[in-house]
N, C-alpha and C positions, 0 to 999 in steps of 0.2 A: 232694463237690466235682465237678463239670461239668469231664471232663478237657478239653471242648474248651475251654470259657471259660481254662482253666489253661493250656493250649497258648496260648492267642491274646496271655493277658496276656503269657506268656512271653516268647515272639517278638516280641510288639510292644515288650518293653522292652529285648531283646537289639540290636532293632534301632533304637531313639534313643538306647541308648548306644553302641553303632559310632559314628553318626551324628555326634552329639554330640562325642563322642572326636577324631573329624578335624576338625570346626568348631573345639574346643577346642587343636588342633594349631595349625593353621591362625593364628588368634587370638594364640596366643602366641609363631608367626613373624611375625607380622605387628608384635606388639607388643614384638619384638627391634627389625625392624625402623624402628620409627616413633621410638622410644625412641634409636635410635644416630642417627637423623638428625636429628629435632627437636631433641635435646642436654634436660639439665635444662631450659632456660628454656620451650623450646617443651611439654616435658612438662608443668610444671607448667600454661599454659595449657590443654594437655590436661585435664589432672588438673584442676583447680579450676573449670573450665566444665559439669563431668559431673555435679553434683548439682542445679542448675540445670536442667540438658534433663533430666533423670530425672525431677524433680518434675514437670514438664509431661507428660511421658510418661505419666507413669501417671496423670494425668488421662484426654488424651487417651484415652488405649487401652482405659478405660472395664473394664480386666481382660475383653473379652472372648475371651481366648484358654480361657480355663478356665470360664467363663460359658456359652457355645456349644460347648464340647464336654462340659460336664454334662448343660447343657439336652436339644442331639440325639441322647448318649445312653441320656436318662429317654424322649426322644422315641419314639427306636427299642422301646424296651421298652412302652411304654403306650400309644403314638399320645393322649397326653394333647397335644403340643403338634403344630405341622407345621415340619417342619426349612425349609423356603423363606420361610414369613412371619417363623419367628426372625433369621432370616439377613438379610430386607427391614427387620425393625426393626432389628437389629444395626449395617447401615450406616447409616442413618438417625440413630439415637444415634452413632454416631461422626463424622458429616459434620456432625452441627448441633456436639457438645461439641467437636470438635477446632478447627472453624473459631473458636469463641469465644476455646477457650485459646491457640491462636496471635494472636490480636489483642489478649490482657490481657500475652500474651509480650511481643511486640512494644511495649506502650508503657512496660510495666513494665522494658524493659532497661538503658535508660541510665541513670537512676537506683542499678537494681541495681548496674551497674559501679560507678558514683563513687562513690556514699554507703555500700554495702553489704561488699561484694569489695573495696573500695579498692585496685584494679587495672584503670584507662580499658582495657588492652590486651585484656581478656578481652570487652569488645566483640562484636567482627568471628568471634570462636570461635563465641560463642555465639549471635551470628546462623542461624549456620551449621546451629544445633537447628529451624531453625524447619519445614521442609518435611516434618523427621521426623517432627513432633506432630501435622504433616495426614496421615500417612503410617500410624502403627503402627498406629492402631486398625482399619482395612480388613485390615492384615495377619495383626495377633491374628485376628479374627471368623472367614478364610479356613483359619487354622492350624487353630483350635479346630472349624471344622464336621468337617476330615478327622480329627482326632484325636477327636471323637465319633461318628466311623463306623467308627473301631478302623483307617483306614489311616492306620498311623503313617508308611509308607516317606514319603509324600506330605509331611506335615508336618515331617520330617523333611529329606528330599532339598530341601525349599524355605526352610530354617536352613541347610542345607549352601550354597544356589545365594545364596542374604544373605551369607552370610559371604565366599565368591569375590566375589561383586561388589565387597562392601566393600574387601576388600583389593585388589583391582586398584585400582579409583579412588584409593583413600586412597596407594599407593605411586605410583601414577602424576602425582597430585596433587604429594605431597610434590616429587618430583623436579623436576616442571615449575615449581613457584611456590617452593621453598626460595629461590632468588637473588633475589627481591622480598621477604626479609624471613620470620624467624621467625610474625609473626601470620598472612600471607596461608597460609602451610603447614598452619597449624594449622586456619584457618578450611578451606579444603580438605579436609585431614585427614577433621574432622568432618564437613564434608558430604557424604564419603562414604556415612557411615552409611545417609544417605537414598537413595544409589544403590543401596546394597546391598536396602533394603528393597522397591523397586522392581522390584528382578529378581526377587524372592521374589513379590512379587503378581502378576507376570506369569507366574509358572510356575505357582502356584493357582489362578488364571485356564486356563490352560489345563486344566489336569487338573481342575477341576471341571466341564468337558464330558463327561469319563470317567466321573463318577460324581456322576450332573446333583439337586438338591434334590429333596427328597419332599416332596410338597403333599397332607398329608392333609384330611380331610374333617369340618366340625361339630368343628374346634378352638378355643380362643378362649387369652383373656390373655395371650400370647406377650410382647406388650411391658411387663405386669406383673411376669412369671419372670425375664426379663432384668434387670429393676430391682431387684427384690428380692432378687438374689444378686448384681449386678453394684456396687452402689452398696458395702454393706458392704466387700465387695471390697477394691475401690478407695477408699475410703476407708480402710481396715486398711493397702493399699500408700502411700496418698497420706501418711497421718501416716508413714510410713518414711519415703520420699523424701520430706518434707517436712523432716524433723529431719538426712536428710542434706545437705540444701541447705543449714540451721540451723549445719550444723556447721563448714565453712571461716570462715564468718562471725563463730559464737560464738569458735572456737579461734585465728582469726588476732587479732580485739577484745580478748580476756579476755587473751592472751600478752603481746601488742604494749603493755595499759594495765599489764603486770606487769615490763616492762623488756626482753623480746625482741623481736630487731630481723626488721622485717616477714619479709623475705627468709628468714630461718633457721628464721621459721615455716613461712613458703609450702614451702621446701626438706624439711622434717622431714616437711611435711603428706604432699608428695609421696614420700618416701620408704615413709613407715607406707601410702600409699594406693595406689601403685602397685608397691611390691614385697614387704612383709612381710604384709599380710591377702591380697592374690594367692595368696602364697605356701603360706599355710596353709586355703584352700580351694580352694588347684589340680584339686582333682579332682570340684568342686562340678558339674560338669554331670552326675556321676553320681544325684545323690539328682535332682536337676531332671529329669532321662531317668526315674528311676521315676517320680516324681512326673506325671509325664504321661502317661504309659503307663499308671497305674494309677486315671486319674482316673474314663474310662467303667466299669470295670469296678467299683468301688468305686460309683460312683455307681447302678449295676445293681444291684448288691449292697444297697443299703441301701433303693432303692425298693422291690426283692422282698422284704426284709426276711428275706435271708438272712443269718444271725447268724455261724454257722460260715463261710461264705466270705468274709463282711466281714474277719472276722478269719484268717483264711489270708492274704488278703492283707495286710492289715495288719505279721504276722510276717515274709512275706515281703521286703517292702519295708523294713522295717528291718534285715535281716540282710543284703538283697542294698547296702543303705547301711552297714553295719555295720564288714562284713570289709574292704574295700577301703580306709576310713577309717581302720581301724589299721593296715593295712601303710605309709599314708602316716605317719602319727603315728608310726612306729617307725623309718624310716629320715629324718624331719626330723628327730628327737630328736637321732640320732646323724650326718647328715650336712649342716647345715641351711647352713651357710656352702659348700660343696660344691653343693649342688643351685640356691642364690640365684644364685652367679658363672656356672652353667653355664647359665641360664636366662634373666637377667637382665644378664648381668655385671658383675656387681658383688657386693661383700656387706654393702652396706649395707643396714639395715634387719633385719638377720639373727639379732641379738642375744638377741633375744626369743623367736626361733620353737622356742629348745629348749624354753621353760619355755614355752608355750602352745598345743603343737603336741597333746597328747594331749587337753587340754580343748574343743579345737576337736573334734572325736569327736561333743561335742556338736550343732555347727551341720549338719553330713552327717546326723545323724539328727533333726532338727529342720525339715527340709525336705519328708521326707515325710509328718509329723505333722503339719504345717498343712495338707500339698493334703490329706492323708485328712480331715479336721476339716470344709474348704472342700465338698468330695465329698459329706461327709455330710448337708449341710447347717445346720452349724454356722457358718458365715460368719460371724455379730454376735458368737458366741463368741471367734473369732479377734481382731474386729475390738480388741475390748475388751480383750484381753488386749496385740494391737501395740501400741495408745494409748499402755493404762500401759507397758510395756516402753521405750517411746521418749521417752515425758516423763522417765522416769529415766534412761535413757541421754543427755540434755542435760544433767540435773541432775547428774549423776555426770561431763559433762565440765568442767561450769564447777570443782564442787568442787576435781576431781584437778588441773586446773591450778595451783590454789595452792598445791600440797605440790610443796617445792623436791625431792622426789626424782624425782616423776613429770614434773612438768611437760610440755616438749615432748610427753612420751611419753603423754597422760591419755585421749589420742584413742583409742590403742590397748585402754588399760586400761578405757574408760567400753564398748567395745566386746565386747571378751570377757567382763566379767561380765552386762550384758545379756542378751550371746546365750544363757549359761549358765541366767539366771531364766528368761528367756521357754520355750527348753528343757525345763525344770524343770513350768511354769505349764502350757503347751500337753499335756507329755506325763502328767500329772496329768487333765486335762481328758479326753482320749482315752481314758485307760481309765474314769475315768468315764461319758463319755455312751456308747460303744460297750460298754460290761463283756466291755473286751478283759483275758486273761489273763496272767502268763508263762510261759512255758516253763524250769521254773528247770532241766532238765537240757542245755536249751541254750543258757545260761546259763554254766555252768559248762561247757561246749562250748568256747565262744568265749573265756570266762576262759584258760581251759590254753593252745588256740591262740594267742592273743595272748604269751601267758609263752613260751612255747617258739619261737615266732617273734621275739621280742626278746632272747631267748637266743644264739637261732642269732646273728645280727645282730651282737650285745656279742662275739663268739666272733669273725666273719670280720673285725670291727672290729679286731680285737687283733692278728692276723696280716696286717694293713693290705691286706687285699683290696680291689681298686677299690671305688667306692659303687656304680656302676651293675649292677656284677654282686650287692652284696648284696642291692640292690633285685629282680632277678630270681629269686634265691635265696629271700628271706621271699615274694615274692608265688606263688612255686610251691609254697612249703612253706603255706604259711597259705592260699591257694585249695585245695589239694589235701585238707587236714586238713578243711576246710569243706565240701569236694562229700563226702569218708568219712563224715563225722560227717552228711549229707545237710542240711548248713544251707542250704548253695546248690543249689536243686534243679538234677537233671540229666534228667527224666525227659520232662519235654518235649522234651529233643534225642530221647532213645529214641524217642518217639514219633510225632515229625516224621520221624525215618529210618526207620522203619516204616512209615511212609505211605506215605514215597515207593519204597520199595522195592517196596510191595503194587502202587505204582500203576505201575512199571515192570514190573512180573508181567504187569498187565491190557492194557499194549501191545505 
């Protein structure tokens, strides 16, 4: 193993999950605050407008965030491609595909409202998508060149500078147009997003003067490589958000023709989608941080067709998703109505997340096995495994709606057993095509840690210890048992302060 590659991956993912982390803050003050002013009704406009702009999204944005930093990091390593013509066709495919999907947006909306959504008011929301869809994909293309030059602070600090914008507009928004009315707040709201995304391509804009395209020399197909990993892609994203779009639609129709009144649907919808699946992958930007982080180096790794680093990383990335995922799954189990009120306020919605919260384990390590899959060059693998995983996931909502015990709740349930196959299929696949191995004594590592950090837990539970002290409690006992047992490496810290100590020597 190449200790600097190992240092770089290191650091590069230490620092999109800081990053991350305070966007993820940020995000969920933000969505305290949007949620106590808009009230349920304006939420649910929120909430039922979002699978709608998402489907367009990932059209538009054409997946090149991960596309362009495969590409410019096979680029770096082969000068098989030139990072500046990738980047020229890059925009190029997102200014012709966006412009189109904002104009099939646009005519295909009002209908959507009235025959579709059967809610006129969702309208003037979802107009509000529309500057976005001409908007992500310049921004992906921008993100993804710095994250396939291994500068993650860049792609990183410009998710950070998206997320401030957003929220300044979106609070500023709200306040100024709430007294004209729940939709105009809402339409605001959302078009924030688009200010947000703005401020981010104006900071990648500038910093890519810092660190200006390489234009090598007797390259070709650039706009082939792009299609060839971009289309699967997004196509693999598109049937996602397409099924999520499928899904207010089917769940409100199939309820509403079963004798539930629209309202208690739209309300349930909102409840399971804005605070009970939040709930239980709150700390999803962490596998998404490796998952980024690890894309050029994986993607190096597998052009040099080195076998042992592919798979270094590989284990890495699923332990550094591993440990954190259970410390969340042990104190939702035991504190789940407690952490919903304190975050949400409320506890609605919360009923569910004892008995779903360890299987969710699943979805945190699920995230990094698709980008590793995507990295590898496995795309149409993935793509065909999402398909089927989402055809069943409609089919499994229609069904569970008819069983009087599930009903309202089927949305939840067609949800977690999906995540669970597709898990199951993908992580199947992975050791297949890579003949990645396990590590069964760290295995049985993290088995013990987990038991003895739910132990502790069951123990401070019993002598009624605040929650938020148990939570500090298992995350230092179960971090600390994982750096001994060396599951989360630390050597790279040793080694970056040895650096820099050598390099305070030499001034």
């Amino acid at each position: 193993m190449n200790k600097k590659n190992n240092n770089t991956f290191f650091i590069n993912t230490l620092i999109i999950i800081f990053t991350n982390f305070i966007v993820k803050m940020l995000g969920l003050i933000n969505k305290i605050a949007i949620t106590r002013l808009l009230g349920t009704n304006g939420m649910s406009l929120y909430i039922l407008s979002f699978p709608t702009i998402m489907l367009f999204i990932s059209i538009s944005g054409f997946s090149l965030n991960i596309t362009i930093s495969k590409l410019v990091s096979e680029a770096i390593v082969s000068r098989k491609y030139s990072p500046k013509k990738l980047m020229k066709k890059a925009c190029l495919y997102s200014f012709v595909l966006s412009f189109l999907v904002a104009m099939i947006y646009l005519i295909f909306l009002k209908p959507l409202t009235t025959y579709f959504l059967k809610n006129e008011d969702l309208f003037f929301p979802l107009l509000a998508g529309t500057p976005l869809i001409m908007l992500v994909g310049i921004s992906d293309g921008l993100k993804g060149y710095f994250t396939g030059i291994k500068k993650m602070n860049i792609s990183s600090f410009g998710n950070l500078i998206e997320q401030i914008g957003r929220i300044t507009f979106s609070l500023l928004f709200i306040y100024i147009m709430l007294p004209y009315g729940i939709i105009w707040a809402t339409f605001f709201c959302l078009l924030s997003l688009s200010f947000g995304e703005i401020c981010a391509i104006i900071y990648s804009l500038i910093k890519i003067k810092k660190y200006p395209l390489e234009d090598y020399t007797n390259t070709k197909s650039e706009g082939k490589a792009i299609l060839a990993m971009a289309i699967p892609t997004t196509t693999s994203r598109l049937i996602g958000n397409f099924t999520y779009f499928l899904e207010p639609i089917f769940y409100t129709t199939i309820l509403s023709y079963i004798g539930y009144q629209v309202t208690d649907i739209q309300t349930q919808y909102t409840i399971l989608d804005a605070y009970t699946i939040p709930l239980l992958t709150f700390i999803s930007f962490l596998p998404f941080a490796v998952s980024t982080a690890m894309i050029p180096s994986i993607s190096e790794a597998s052009t040099l067709h080195k076998t042992y680093s592919l798979h270094y990383y590989i284990r890495k990335s699923l332990t550094f998703c591993l440990i954190p995922s259970i410390i969340l799954a042990i104190n939702l189990f035991l504190f789940a109505k407690e952490y919903m009120n304190l975050i949400y306020g409320t506890t609605e919605g919360s009923n569910y997340i004892k008995y779903l919260t360890f299987l969710f384990i699943c979805y945190y390590l699920h995230i990094p096995i698709v980008a590793i899959l995507q990295a590898s060059g496995y795309a149409k693998k993935v793509f065909i495994t999402s398909s089927f995983i989402h055809i069943i996931r409609l089919i499994l909502l229609v069904i569970l709606s008819f069983i009087p015990t599930i009903g309202l709740n089927s949305i939840l349930f067609a949800t977690t057993i999906t995540m669970i196959l597709g898990f199951i299929i993908n992580f199947y696949q992975l050791i297949k095509l890579t003949n990645f191995k396990f590590n069964f004594s760290a295995i049985f590592s993290i088995f013990l840690i987990s038991i003895t950090g739910f132990c502790i837990a069951i123990v401070l539970k019993k002598v009624n210890v605040n929650y938020l002290f148990v939570l500090c409690i298992t995350s230092i006992l179960v971090l600390g048992l994982a750096i001994w047992q060396k599951l989360i490496w630390i050597e790279s810290f040793k080694n970056l302060f040895l650096k820099n100590k050598k390099l305070r020597k030499k001034t």
